[in-house]
Biopython code that builds the backbone (N, CA, C, O; Angstrom):
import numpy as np
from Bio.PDB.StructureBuilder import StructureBuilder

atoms = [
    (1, "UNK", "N", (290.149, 131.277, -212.651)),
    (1, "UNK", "CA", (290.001, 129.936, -213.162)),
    (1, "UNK", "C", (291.382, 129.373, -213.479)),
    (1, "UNK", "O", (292.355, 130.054, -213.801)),
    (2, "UNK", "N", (291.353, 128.075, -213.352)),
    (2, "UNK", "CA", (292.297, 127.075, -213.437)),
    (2, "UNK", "C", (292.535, 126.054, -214.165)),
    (2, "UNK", "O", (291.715, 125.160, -213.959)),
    (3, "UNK", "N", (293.337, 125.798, -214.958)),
    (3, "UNK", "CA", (293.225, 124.293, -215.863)),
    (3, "UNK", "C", (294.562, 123.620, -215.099)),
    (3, "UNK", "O", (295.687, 124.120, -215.103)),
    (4, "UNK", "N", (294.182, 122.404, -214.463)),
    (4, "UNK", "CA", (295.392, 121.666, -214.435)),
    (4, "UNK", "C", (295.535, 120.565, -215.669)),
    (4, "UNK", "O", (294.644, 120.298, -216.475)),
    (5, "UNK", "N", (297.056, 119.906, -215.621)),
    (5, "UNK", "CA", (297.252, 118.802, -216.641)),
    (5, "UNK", "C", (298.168, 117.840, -215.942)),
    (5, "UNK", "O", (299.152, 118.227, -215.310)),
    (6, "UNK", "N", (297.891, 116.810, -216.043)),
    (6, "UNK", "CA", (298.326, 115.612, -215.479)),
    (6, "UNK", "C", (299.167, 114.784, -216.965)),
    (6, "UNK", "O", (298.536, 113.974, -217.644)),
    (7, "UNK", "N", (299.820, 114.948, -217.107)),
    (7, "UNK", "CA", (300.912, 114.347, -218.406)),
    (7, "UNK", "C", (301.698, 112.659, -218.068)),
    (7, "UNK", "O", (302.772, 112.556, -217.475)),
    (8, "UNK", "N", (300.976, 111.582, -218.536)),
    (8, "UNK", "CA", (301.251, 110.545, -217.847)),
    (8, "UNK", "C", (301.399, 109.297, -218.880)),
    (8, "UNK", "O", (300.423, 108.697, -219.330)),
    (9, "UNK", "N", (302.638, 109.013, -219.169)),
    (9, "UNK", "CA", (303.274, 107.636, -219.724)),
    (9, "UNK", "C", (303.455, 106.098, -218.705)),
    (9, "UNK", "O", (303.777, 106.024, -217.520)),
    (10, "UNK", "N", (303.152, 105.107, -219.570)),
    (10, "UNK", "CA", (303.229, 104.594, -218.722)),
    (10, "UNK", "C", (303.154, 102.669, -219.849)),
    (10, "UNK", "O", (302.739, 102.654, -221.008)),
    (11, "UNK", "N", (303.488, 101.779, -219.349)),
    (11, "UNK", "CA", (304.018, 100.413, -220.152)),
    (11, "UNK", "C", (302.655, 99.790, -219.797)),
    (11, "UNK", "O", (301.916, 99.906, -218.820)),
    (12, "UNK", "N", (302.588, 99.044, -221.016)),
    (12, "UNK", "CA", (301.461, 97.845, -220.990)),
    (12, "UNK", "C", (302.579, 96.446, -221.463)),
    (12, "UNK", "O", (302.447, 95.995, -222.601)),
    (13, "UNK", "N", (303.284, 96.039, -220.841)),
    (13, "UNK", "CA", (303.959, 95.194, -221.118)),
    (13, "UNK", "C", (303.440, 93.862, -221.860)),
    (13, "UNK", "O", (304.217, 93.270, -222.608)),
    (14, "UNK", "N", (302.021, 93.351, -221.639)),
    (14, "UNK", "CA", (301.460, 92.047, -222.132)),
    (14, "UNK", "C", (300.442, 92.658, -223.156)),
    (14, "UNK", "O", (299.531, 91.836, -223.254)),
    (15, "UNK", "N", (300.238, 93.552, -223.823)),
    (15, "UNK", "CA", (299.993, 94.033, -225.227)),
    (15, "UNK", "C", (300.631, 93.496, -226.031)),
    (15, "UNK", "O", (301.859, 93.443, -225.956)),
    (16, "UNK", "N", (299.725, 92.809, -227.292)),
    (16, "UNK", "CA", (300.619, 92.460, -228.484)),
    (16, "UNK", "C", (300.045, 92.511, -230.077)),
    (16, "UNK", "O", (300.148, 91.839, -231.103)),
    (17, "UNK", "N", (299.147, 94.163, -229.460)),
    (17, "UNK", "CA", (298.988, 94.599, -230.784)),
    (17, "UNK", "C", (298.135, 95.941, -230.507)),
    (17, "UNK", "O", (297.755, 96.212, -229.368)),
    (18, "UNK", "N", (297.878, 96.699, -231.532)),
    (18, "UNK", "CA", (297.240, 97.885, -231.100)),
    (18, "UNK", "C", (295.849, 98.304, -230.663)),
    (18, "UNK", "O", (295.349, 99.251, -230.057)),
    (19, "UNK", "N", (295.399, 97.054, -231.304)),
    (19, "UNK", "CA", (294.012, 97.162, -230.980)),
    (19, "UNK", "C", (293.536, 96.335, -229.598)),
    (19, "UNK", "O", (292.410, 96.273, -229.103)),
    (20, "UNK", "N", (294.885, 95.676, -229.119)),
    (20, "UNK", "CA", (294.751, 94.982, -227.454)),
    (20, "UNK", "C", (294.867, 96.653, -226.697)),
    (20, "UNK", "O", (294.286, 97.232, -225.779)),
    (21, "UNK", "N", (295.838, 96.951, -227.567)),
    (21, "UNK", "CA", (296.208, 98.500, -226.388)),
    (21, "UNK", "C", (295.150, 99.166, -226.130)),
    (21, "UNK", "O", (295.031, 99.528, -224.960)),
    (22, "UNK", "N", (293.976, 99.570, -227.182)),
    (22, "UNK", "CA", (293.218, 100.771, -227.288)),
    (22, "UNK", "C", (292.241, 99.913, -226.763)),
    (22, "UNK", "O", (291.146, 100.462, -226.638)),
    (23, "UNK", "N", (292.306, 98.453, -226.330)),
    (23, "UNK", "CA", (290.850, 97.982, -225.373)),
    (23, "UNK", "C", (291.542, 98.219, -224.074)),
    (23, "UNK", "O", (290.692, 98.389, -223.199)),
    (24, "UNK", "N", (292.609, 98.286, -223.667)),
    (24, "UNK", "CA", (293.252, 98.431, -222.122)),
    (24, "UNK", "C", (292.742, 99.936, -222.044)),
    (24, "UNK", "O", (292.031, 100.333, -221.121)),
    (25, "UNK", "N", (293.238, 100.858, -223.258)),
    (25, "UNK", "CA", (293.368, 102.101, -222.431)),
    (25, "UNK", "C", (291.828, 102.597, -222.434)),
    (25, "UNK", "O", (291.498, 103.183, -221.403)),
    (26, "UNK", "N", (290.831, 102.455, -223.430)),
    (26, "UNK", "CA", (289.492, 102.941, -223.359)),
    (26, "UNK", "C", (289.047, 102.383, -221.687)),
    (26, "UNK", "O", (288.791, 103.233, -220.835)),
    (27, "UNK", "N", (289.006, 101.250, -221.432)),
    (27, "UNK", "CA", (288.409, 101.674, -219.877)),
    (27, "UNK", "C", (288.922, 102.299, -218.991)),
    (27, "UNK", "O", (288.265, 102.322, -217.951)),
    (28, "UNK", "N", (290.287, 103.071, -218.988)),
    (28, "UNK", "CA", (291.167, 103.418, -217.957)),
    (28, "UNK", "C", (290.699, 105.315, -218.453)),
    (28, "UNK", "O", (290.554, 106.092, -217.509)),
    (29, "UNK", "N", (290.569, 105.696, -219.465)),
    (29, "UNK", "CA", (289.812, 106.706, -220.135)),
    (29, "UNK", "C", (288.423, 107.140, -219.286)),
    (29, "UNK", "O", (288.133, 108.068, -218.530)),
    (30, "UNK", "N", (287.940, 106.324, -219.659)),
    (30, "UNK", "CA", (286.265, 106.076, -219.165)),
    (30, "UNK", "C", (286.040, 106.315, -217.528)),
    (30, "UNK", "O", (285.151, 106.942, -216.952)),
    (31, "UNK", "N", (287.167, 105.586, -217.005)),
    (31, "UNK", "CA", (287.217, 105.746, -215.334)),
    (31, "UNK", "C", (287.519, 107.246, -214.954)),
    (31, "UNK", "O", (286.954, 107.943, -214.111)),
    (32, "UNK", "N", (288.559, 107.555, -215.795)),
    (32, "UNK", "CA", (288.585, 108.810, -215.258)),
    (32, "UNK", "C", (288.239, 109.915, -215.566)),
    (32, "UNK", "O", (288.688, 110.892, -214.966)),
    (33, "UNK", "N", (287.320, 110.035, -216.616)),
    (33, "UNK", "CA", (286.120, 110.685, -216.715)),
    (33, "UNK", "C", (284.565, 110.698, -215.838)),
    (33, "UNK", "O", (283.889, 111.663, -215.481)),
    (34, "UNK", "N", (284.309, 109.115, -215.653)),
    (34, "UNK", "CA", (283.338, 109.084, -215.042)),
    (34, "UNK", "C", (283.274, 109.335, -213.375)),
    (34, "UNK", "O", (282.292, 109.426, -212.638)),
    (35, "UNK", "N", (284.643, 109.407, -213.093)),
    (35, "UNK", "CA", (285.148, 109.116, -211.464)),
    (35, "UNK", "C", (285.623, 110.898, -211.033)),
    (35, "UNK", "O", (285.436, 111.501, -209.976)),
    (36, "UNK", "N", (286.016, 111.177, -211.801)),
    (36, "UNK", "CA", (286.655, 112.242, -211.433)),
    (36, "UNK", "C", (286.583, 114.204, -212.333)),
    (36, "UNK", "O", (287.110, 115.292, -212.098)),
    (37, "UNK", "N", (285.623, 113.654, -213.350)),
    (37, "UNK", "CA", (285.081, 114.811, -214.286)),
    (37, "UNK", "C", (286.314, 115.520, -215.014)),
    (37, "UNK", "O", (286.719, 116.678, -214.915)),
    (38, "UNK", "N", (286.771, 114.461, -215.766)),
    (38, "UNK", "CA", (288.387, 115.125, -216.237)),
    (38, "UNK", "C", (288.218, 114.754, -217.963)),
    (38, "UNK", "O", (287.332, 113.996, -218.357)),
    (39, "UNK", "N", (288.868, 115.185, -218.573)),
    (39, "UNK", "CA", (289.046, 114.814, -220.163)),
    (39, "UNK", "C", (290.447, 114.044, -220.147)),
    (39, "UNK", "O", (291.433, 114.405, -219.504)),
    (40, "UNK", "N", (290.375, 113.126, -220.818)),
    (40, "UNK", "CA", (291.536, 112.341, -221.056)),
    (40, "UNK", "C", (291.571, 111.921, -222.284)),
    (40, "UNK", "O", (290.532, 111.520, -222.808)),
    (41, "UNK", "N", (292.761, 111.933, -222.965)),
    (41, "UNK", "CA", (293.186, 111.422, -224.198)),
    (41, "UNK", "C", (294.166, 110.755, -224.012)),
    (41, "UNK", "O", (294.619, 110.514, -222.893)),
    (42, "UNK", "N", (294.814, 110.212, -225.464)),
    (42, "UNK", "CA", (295.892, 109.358, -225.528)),
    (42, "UNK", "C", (296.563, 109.996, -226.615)),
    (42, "UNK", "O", (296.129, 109.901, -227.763)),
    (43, "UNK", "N", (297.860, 110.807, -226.259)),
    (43, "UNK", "CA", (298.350, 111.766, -227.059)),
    (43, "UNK", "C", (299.417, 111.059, -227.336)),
    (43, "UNK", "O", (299.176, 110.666, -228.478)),
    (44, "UNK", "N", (300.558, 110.593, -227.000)),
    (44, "UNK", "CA", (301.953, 110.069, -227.040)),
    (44, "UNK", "C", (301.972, 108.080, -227.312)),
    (44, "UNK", "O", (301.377, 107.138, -226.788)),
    (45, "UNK", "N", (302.952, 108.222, -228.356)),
    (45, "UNK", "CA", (303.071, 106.833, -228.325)),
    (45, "UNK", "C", (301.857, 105.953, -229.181)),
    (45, "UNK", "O", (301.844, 104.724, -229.111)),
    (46, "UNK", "N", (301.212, 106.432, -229.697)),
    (46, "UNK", "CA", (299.735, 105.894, -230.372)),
    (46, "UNK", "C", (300.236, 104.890, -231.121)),
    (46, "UNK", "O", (299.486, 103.920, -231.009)),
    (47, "UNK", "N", (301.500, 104.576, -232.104)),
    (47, "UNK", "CA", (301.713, 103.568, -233.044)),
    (47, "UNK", "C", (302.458, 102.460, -232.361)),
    (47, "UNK", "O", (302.874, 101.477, -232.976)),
    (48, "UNK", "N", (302.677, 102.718, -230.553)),
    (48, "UNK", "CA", (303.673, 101.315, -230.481)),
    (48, "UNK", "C", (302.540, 100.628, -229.232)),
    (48, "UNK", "O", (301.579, 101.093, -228.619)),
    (49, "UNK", "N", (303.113, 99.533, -229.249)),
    (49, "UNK", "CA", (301.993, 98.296, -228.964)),
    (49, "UNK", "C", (302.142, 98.627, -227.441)),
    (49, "UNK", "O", (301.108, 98.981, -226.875)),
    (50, "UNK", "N", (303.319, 98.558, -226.686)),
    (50, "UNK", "CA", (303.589, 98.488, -225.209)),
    (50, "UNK", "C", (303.995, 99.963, -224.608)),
    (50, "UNK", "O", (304.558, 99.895, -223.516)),
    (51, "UNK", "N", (303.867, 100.855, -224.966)),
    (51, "UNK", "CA", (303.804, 102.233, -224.479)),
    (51, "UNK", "C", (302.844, 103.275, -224.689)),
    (51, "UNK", "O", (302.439, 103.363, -225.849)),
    (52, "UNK", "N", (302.427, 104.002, -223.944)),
    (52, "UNK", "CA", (301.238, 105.184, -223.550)),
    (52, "UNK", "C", (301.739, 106.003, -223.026)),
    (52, "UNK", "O", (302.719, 106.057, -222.283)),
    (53, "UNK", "N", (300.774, 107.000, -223.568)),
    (53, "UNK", "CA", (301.356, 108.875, -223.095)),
    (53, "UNK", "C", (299.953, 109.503, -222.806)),
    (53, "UNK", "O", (299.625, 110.336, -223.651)),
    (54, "UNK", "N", (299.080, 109.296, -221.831)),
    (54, "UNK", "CA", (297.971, 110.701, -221.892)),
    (54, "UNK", "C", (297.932, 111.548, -221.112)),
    (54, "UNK", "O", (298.779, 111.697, -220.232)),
    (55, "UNK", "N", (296.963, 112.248, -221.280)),
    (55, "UNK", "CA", (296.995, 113.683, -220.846)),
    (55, "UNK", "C", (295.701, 113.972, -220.209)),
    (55, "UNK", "O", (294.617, 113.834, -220.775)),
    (56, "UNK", "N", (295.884, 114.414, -218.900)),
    (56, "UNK", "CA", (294.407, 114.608, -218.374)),
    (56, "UNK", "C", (293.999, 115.833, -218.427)),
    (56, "UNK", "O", (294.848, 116.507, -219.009)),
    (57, "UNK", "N", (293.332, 116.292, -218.182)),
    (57, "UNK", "CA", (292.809, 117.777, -218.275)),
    (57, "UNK", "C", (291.255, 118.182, -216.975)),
    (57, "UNK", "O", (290.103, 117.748, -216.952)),
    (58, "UNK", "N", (291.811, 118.934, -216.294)),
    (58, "UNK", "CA", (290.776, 119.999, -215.392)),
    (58, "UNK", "C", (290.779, 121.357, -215.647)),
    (58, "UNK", "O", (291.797, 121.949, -216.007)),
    (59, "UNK", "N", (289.727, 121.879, -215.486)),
    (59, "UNK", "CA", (289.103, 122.852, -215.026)),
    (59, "UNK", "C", (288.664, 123.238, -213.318)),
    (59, "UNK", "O", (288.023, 122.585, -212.494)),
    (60, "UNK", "N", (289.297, 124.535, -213.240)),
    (60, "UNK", "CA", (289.139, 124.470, -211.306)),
    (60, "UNK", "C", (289.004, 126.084, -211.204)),
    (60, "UNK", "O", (289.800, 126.804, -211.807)),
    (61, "UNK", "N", (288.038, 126.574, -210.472)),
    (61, "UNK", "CA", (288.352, 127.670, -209.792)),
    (61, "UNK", "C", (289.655, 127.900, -209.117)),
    (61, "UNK", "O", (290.044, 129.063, -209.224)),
    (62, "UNK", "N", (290.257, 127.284, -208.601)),
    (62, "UNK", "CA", (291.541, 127.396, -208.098)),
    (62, "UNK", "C", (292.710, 126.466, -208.667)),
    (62, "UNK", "O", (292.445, 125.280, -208.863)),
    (63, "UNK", "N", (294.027, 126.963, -208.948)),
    (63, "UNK", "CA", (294.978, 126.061, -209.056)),
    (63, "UNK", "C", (295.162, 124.833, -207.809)),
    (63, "UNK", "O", (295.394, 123.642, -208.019)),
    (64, "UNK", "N", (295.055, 125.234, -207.004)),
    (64, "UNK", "CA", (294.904, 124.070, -205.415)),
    (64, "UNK", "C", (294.089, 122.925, -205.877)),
    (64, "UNK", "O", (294.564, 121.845, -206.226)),
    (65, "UNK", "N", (292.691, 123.263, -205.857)),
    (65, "UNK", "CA", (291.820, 122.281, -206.287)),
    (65, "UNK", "C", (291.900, 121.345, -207.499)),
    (65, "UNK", "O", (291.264, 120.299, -207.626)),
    (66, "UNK", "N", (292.892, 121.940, -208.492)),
    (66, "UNK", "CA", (292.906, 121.030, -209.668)),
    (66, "UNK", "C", (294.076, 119.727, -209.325)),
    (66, "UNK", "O", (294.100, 118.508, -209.497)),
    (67, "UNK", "N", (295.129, 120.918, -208.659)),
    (67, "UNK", "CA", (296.002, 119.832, -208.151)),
    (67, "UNK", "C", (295.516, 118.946, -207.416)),
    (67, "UNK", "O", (295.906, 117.907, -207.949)),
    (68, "UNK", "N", (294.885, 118.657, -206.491)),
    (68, "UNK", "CA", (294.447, 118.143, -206.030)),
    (68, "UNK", "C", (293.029, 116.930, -206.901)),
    (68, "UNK", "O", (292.504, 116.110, -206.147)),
    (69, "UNK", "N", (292.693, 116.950, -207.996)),
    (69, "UNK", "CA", (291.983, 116.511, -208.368)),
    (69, "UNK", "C", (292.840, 115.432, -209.463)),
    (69, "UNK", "O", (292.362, 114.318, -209.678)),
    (70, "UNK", "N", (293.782, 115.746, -209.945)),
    (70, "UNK", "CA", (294.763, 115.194, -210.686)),
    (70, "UNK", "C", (295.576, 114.459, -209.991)),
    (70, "UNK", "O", (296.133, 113.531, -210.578)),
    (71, "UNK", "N", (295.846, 114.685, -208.582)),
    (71, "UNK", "CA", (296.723, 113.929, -208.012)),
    (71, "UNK", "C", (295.907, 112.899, -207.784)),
    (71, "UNK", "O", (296.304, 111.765, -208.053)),
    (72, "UNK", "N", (294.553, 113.121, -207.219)),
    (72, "UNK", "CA", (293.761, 111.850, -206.500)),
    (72, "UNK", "C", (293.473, 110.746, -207.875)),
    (72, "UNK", "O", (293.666, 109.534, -207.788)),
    (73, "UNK", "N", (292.974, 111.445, -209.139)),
    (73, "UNK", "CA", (293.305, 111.125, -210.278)),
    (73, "UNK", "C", (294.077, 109.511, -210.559)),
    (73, "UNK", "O", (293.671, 108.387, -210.857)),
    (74, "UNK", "N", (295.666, 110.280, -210.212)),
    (74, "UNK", "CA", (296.861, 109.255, -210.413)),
    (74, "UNK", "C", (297.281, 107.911, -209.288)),
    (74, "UNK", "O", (297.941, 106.872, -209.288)),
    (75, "UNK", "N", (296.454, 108.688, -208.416)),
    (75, "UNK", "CA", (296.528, 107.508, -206.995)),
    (75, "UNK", "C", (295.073, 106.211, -207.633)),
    (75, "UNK", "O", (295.224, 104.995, -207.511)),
    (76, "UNK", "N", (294.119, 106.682, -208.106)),
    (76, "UNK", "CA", (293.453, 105.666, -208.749)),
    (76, "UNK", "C", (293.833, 105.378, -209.817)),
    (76, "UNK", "O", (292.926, 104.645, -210.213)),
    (77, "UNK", "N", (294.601, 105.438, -210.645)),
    (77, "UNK", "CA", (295.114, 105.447, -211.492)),
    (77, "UNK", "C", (295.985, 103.595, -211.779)),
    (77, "UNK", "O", (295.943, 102.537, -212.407)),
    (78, "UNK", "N", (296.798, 104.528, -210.558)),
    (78, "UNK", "CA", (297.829, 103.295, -209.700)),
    (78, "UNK", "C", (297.260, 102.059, -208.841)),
    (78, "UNK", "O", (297.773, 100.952, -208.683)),
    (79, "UNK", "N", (296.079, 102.557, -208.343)),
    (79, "UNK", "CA", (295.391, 101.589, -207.311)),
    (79, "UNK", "C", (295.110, 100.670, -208.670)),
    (79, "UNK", "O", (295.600, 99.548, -208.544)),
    (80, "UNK", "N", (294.529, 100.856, -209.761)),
    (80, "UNK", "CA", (293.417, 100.250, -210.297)),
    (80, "UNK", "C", (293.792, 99.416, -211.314)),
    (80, "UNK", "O", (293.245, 98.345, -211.578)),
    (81, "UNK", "N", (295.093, 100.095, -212.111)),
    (81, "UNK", "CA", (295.814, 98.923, -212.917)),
    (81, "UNK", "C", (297.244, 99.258, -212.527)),
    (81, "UNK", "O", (298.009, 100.123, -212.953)),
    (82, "UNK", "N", (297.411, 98.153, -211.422)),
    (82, "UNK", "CA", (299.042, 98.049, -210.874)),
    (82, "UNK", "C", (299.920, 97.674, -212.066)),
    (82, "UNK", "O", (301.116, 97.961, -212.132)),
    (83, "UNK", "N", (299.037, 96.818, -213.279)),
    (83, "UNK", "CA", (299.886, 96.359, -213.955)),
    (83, "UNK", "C", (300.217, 97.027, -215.018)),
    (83, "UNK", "O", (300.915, 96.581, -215.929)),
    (84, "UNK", "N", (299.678, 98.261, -214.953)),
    (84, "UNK", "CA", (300.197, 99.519, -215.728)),
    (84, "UNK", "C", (301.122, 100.301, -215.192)),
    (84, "UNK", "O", (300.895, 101.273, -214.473)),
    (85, "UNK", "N", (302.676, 99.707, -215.685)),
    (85, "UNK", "CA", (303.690, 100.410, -215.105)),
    (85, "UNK", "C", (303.814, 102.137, -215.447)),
    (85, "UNK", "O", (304.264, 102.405, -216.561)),
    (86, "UNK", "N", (303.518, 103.052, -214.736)),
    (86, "UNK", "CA", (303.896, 103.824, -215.175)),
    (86, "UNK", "C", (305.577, 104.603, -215.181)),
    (86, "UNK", "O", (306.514, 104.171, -214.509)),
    (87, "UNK", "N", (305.635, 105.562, -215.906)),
    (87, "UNK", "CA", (307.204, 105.798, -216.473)),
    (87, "UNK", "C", (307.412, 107.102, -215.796)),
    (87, "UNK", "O", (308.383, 107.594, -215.220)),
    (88, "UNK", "N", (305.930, 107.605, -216.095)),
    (88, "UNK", "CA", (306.623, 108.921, -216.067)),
    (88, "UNK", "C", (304.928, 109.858, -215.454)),
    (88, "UNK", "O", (303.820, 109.405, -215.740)),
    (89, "UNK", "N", (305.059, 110.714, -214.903)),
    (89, "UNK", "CA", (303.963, 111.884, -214.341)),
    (89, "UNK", "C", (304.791, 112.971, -214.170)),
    (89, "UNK", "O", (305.998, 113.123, -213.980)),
    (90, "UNK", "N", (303.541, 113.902, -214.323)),
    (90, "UNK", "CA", (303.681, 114.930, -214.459)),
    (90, "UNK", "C", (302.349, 116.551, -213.988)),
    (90, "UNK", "O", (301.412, 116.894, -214.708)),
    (91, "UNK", "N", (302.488, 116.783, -213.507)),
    (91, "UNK", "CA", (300.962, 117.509, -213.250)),
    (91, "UNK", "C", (301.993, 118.945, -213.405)),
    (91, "UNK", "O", (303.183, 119.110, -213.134)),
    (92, "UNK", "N", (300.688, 120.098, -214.103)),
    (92, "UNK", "CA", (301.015, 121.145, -214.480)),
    (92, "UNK", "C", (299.795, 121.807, -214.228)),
    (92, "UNK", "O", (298.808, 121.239, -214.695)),
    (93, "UNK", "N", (299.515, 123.322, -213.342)),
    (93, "UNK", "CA", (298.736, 124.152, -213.311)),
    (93, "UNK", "C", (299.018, 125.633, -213.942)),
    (93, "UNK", "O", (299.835, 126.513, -213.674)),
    (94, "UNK", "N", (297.964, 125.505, -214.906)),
    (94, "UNK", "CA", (297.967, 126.768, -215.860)),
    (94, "UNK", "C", (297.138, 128.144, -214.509)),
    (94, "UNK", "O", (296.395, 127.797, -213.591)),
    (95, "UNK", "N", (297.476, 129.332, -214.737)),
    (95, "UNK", "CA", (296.501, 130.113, -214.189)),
    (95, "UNK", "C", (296.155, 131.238, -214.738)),
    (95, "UNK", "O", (295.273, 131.929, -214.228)),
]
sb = StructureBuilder()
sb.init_structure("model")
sb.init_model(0)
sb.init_chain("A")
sb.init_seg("    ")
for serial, (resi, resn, name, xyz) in enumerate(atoms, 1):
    if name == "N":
        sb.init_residue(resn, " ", resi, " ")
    sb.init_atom(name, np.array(xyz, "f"), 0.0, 1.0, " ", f" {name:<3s}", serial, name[0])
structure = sb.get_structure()
């Protein structure tokens, strides 16, 4: 068994307060849970208005497959809010 982690910052530039942020990021949460069977939080950055840090999380029989599930992950990720610049990725397989 396999846990991958997808570690991903990224700008909400037209946020202008915290509770605009946590309505952007709850559906972007939600998608990739419901799309892709992953746990996601919002670990980094929680007190500032225009920056985000989360963290995805799989489970995989294989390290291959998680990568692969995290990457496709970040490609919808990107498809879906262009206007979420991201900063920074990262994918990590535990084994």
């Amino acid at each position: 068994m396999s846990v991958g982690i997808l570690r991903l910052s990224f700008r909400l530039p037209d946020c202008h307060s915290l509770k605009e942020k946590r309505s952007r990021i709850k559906p972007v949460i939600a998608r990739l849970h419901r799309e892709f069977n992953v746990s996601a939080a919002e670990v980094d950055d929680q007190d500032l208005w225009q920056s985000c840090g989360l963290l995805v999380a799989c489970a995989s029989g294989s390290g291959r497959q998680a990568e692969i599930v995290l990457t496709r992950a970040l490609q919808d990720f990107e498809a879906h809010w262009p206007d979420l610049m991201v900063t920074n990725e990262q994918i990590e397989i535990i084994n």
